[in-house]
C-alpha positions as CSV (number, residue, x, y, z in Angstrom):
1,X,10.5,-1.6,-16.8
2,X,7.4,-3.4,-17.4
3,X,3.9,-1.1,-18.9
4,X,2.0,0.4,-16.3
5,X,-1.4,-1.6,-15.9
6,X,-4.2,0.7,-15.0
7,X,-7.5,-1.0,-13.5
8,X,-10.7,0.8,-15.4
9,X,-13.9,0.5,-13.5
10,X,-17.0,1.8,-15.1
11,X,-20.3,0.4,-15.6
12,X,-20.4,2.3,-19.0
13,X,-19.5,0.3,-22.1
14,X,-18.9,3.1,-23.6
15,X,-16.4,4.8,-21.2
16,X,-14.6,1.5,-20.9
17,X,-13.5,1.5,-24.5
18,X,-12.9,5.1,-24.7
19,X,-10.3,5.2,-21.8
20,X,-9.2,1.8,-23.3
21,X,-9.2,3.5,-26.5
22,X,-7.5,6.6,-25.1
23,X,-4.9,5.2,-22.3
24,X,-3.9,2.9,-24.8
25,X,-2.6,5.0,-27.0
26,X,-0.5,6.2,-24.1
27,X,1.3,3.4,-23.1
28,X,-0.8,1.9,-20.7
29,X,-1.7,-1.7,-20.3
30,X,-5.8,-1.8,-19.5
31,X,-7.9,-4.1,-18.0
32,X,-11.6,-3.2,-18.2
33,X,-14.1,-3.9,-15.2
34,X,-17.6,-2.9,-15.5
35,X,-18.4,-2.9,-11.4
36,X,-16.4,-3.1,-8.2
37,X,-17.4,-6.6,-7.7
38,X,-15.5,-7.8,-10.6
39,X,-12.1,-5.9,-9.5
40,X,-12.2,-7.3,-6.5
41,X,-12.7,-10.6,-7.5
42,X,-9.9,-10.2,-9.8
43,X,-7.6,-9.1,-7.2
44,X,-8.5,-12.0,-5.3
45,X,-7.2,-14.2,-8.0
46,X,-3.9,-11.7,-9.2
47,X,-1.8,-10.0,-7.0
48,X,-2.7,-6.0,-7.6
49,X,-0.6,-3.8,-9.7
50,X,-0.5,-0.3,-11.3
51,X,-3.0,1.8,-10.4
52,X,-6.8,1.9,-10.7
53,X,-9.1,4.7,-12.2
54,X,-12.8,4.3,-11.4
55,X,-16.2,6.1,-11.4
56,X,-17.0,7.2,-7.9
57,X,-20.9,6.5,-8.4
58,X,-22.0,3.4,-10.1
59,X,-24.7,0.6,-9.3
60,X,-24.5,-2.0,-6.5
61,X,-21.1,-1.4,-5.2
62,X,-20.3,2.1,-4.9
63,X,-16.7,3.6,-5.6
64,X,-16.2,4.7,-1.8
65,X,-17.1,1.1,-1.3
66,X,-14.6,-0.3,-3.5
67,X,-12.2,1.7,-1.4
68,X,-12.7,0.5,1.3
69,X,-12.5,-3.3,0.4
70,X,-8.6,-2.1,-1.3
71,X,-7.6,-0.4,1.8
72,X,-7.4,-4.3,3.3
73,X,-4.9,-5.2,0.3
74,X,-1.2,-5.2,1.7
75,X,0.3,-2.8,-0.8
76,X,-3.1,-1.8,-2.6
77,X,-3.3,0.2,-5.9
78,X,-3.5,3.9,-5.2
79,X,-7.3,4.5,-6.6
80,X,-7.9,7.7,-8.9
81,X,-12.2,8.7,-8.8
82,X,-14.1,10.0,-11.7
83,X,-16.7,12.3,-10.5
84,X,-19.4,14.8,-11.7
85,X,-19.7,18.2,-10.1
86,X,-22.6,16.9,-8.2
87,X,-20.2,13.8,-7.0
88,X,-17.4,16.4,-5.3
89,X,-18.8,15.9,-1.6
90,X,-17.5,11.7,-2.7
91,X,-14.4,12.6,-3.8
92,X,-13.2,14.8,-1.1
93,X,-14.7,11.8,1.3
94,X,-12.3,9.6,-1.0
95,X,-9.1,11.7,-0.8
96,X,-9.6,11.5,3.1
97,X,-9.6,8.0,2.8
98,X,-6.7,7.8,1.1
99,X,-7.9,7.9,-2.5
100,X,-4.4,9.4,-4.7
101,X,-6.7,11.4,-6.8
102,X,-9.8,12.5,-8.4
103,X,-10.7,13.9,-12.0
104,X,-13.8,15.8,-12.8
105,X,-16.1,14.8,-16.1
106,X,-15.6,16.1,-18.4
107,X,-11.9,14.8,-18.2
108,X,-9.2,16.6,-19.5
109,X,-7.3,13.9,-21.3
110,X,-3.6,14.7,-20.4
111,X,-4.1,15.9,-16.8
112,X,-5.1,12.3,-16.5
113,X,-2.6,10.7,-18.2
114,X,0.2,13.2,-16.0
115,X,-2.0,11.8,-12.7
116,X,-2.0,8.1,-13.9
117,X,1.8,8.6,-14.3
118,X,2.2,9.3,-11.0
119,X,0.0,6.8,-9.6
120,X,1.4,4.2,-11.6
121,X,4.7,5.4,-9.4
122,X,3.2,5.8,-6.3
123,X,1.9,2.0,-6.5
124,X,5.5,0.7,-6.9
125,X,7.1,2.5,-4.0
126,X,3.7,0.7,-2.1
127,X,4.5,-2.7,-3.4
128,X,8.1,-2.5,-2.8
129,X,7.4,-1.3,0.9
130,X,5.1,-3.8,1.7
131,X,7.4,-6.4,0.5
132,X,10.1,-5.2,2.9
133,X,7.9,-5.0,5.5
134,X,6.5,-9.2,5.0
135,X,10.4,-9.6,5.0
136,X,10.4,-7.8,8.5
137,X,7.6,-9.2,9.9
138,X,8.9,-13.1,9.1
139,X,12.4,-12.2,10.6
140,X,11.0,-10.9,13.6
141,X,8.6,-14.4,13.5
142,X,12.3,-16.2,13.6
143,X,13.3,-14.1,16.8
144,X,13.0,-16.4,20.3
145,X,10.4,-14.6,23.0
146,X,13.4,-13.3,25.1
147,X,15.1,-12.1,21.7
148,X,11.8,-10.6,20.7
149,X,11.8,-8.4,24.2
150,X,15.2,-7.2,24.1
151,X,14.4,-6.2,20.3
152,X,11.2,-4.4,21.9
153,X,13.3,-2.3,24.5
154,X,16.3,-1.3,21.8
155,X,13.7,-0.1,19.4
156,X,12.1,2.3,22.2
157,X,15.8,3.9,22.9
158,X,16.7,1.6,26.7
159,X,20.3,0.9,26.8
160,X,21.5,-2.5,27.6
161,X,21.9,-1.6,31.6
162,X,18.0,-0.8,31.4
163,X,17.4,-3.5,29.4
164,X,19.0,-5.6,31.6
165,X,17.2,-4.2,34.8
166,X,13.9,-4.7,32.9
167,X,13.9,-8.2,32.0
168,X,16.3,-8.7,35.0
169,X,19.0,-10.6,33.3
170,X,22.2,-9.8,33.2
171,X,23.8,-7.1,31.3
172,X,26.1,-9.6,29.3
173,X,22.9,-12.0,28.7
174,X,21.3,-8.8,27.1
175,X,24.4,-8.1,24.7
176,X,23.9,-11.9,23.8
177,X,20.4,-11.6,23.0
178,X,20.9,-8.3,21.2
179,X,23.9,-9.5,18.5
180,X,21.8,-12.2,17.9
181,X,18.6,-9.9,17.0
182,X,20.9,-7.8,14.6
183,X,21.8,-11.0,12.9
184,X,17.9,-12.5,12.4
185,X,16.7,-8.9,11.5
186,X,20.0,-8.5,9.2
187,X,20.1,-5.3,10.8
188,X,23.7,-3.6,10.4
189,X,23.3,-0.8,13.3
190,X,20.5,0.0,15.9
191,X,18.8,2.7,13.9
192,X,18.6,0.3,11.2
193,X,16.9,-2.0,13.7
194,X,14.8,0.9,14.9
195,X,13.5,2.0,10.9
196,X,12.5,-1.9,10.3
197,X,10.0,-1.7,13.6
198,X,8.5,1.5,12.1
199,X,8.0,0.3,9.0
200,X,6.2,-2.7,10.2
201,X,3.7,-0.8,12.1
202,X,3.7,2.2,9.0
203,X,2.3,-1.0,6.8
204,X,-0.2,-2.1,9.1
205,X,-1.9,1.4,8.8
């Protein structure tokens, strides 16, 4: 298993090194960023790994912005925010917008190290998911227009006879159309079938 990369964004020198300093010491692998601009770019460039930890208030592009701009990344890092007291209002804004945590400054070193842990997790099971899902989506890009209506009317429960009625083919033209949609998708039963549609749509949230 490869080091977990975390993504430190902080227009403080100072707090760059010291996490650097710190996190290292744990077992992380740290890249330094010293505004949102520069993440971004980078992630423009690399395809985004581990997990990022970033102030929630700096100059020019704000933290909630940065969020915002990652939330259009397939499969992209689950954000942890540093905030002041005075900077809880933008965290809880953050957690609703699907930031995986928040810490509060002063930071207690090894409740941060325990939440980077699991964010470091978290951002696999996203990367592997969204990888599944491209698979999905360029299988269902193979299906023919008929095929891809059948696949439509399985997935929402309609038996073939329905199916059939539908589209109005014939019930043998629909079983046709529907073993050759289980071989594209490389789908081994319907509710197979049915969790690769969900989790095409789950990834395009």
């Amino acid at each position: 298993m490869t080091e977990p990369i975390v993504y430190v964004v902080d227009d403080d020198p100072d707090v760059l090194d010291s996490l650097k300093a710190l996190l290292g010491a744990e077992g992380f692998v740290v890249e330094k960023f010293s505004s949102g601009g520069e993440l971004l770019e980078h992630f423009a460039e690399a395809e985004p790994k581990g997990c990022i930890l970033c102030d929630v208030r700096m100059p020019g592009m704000t933290g909630l912005e940065v969020q915002r701009a990652l939330n259009e990344l397939s499969g992209s890092p689950p954000i942890i925010f540093m905030t002041g007291h005075s900077e809880l209002p933008l965290a809880v804004e953050a957690m609703k917008a699907g930031a995986f945590d928040f810490v509060e400054k002063p930071i207690d070193d090894s409740y941060l190290v325990d939440r980077l842990n699991k964010a470091h997790e978290v951002g696999l099971e996203r990367r592997q998911f969204a990888k599944e899902a491209a698979k999905i989506t360029e299988n269902i890009s193979r299906l023919t227009p008929r095929e891809r209506e059948v696949m439509d009317l399985l997935v929402e429960g309609h038996p073939n006879k329905i199916i059939a009625f539908k589209l109005d083919i014939s019930a043998r033209t629909v079983e046709i159309h529907r073993s050759r949609v289980m071989e594209k998708m490389g789908a081994n039963s319907l509710s197979h079938l049915v969790r690769m549609s969900l989790q095409v749509e789950a990834a395009k949230i």
